[in-house]
N, C-alpha and C positions, 0 to 999 in steps of 0.2 A: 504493500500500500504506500502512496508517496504521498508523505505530509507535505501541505501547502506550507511554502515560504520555505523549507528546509534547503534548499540547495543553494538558498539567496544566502539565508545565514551560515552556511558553510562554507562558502566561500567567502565571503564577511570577515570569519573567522581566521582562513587563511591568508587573508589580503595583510590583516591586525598583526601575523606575527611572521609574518618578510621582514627582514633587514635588508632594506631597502632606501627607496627616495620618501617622501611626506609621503603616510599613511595614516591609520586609524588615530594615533597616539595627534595628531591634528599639527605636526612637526614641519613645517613649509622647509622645501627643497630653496638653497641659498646658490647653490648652483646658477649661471647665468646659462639663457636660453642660446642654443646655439644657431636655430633656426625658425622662421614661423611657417608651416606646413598648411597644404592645402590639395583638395581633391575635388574633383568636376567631374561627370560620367558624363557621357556624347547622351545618354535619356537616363530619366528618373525613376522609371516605369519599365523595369525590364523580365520580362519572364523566365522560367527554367528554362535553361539550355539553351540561352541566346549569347550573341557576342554583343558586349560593350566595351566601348575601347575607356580606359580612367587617364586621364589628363592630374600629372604631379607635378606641385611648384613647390619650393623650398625657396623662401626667402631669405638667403642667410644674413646673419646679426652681423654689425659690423666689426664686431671684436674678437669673432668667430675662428677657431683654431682647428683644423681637423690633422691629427697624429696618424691618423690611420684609415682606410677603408668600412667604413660600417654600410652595416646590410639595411633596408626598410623593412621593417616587418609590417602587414596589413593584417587585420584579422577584422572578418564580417560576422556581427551575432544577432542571433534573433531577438525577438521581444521581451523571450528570457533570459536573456544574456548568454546561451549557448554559442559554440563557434561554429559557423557553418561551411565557410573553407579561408582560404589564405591569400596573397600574392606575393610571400616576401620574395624579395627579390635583393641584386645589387643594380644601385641607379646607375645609368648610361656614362654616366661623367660620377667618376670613383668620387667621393667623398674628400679624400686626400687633397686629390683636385680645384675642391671647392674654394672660392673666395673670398673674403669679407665682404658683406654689401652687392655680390650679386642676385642674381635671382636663377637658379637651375630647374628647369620646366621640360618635360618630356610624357610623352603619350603608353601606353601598353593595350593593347586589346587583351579580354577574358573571355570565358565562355562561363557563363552562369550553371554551377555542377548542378546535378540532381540530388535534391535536398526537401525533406518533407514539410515543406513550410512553405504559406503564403502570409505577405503582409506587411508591416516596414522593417529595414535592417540597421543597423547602425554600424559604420565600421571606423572602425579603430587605427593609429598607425605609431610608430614609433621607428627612431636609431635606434641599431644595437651593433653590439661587439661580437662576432659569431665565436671569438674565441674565451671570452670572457665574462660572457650574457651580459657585461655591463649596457646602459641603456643611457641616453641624454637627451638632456632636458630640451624641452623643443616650449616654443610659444603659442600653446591651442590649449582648449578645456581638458586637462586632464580627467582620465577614467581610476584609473588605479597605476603607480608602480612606472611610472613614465610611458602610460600607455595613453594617446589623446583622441576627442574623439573628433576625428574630420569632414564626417562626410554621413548624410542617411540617403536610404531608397526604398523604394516601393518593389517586394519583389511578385511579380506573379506568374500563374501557374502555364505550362507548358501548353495548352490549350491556344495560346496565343499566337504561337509559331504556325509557320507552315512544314508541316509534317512531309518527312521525309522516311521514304520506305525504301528497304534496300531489299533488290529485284535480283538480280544475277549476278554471276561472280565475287563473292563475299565470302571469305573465312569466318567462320564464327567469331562473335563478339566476347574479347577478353578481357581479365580486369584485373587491376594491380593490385595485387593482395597485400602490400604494406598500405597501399591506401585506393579503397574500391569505387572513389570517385573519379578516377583514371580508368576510362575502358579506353577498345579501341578493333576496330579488325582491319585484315592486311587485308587487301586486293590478288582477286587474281593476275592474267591480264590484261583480262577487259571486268572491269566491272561498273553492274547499271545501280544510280539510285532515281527514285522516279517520287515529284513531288507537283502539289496543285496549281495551275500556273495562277499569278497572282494578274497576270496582264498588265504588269506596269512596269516599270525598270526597278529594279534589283540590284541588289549587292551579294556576291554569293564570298561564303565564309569558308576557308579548306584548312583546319590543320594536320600536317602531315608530318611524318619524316623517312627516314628510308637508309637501306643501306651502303653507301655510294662506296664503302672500303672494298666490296665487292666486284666492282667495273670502274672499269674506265675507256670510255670515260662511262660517267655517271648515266643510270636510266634515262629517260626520257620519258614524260609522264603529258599525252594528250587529252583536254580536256574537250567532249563534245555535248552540242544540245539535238539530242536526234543522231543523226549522222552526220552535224553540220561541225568543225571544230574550230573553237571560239577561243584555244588558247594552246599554250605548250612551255615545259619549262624540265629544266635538268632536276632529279630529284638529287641533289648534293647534298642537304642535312642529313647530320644522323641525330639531332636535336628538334625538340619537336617545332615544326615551324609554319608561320601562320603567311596564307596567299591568301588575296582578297581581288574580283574580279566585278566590274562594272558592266550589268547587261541589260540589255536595250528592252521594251516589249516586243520589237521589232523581231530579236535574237529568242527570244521564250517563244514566239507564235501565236496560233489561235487556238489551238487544241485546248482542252481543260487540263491533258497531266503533262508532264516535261520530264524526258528522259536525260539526265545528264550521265553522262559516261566518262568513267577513266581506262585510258588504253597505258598501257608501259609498255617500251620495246623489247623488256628483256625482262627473267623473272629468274628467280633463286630458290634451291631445295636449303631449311635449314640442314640435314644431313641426318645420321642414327635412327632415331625410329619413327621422327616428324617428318613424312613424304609428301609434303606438300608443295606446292610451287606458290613463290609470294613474288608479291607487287612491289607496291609501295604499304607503311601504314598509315588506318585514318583515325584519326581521332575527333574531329568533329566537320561537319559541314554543314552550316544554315544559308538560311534563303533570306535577306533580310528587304523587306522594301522598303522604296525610296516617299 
């Protein structure tokens, strides 16, 4: 049975006895702020399993010192303060790098995991030390422990998207068993997914990556709508990596479903007891409109 409020006051509990920055004990961090932080989504309104790209600005302070490389860590939580996924990352331009007094701004697109939740989110961000968990103090509402909170959104349910069904050549869909919000399946070497045409232009979403240590040169990965192909590109990553294509209503047609297809020129046996022949792999692709 779950008592009501128990998880709020348990972690209450363990916020109170961190040794840490200001906490419970009401002890203000004298630390000077090294940065003032900031986060914008391209929409506010985003559903599961959609891409949003998060626009980051860091205003650094003008007396601002940075010794070393620190990571951003992002954390998204629901209305009950649970964590729903992450984006930490290392920003484009190292920290080390950074200057007093300017301003460091850069883009990243997401894909919104699947998460049983609809409703507002609040997400959190903070520096840190990857070798030393230390954290610094930034200029935004702190939440706890130099974690602040920068940004909320509206998340809703997958219902919203345009549904994408995968038709022929597709390996079963696999998932990362240290963390099962990462699925993903390889391609043969042609594989169809078929989705509803929306009749207006489009932005279609790919992330992929692939194994390029295997050929050379690298695959060649043809993208088509029908039998018409509307694009082409070397699969060179073995990281996962995100293509983003501009299509016309002109390019979708008139039919009601839309056949998009990926062909690869070349395909590979993992080897031992796995006989399969792969592609490329996908991890996500939406359909988003304009």
């Amino acid at each position: 049975m779950r008592i009501p409020g128990l998880r709020r006051i348990s972690a209450l509990l363990l916020a109170c006895a961190a040794l840490s920055v200001a906490g419970c004990s009401g002890k203000q961090d004298n630390e000077p702020a090294v940065a003032t932080p900031s986060l914008t989504f391209s929409r506010d309104r985003v559903p599961i399993n959609s891409a949003v790209t998060l626009t980051y600005k860091f205003v650094v302070a003008a007396d601002a010192k940075f010794a070393k490389d620190y990571y951003v860590f992002v954390h998204v939580l629901d209305s009950d303060g649970e964590q729903m996924w992450t984006d930490d990352h290392l920003p484009p331009t190292p920290t080390s790098q950074w200057k007093a007094g300017e301003t460091i701004e850069y883009k990243r697109t997401i894909f919104v995991p699947t998460y049983p939740y609809i409703g507002q989110a609040v997400v959190r961000l903070g520096l840190y030390d990857r070798d030393t968990n230390t954290r610094l103090v930034l200029n935004a509402p702190e939440a706890s422990r130099r974690e602040y909170v920068v940004a909320r959104l509206d998340i809703l349910g997958s219902s919203d998207n345009i549904f994408m069904i995968t038709e022929s050549g597709w390996h079963p869909l696999e998932v990362d068993a240290k963390n099962p919000q990462n699925e993903w399946s390889w391609t043969q070497k042609t594989a169809v997914t078929r989705f509803r045409n929306p009749k207006k232009p489009v932005t279609l979403y790919i992330q992929y990556d692939a194994r390029p240590d295997l050929f050379t040169p690298p695959q060649q990965v043809t993208l088509k709508l029908g039998d018409q192909a509307f694009a082409q590109f070397p699969a060179d990553s073995k990281a996962p990596t995100l293509k983003t294509f501009d299509l016309t209503a002109e390019q979708l047609g008139t039919a009601d479903m839309v056949d998009l297809v990926f062909e690869v020129d070349r395909t590979f046996k993992p080897g031992g007891t796995d006989p399969r022949e792969l592609g490329i792999r996908i991890f996500h692709t939406y359909i988003e409109p304009k």
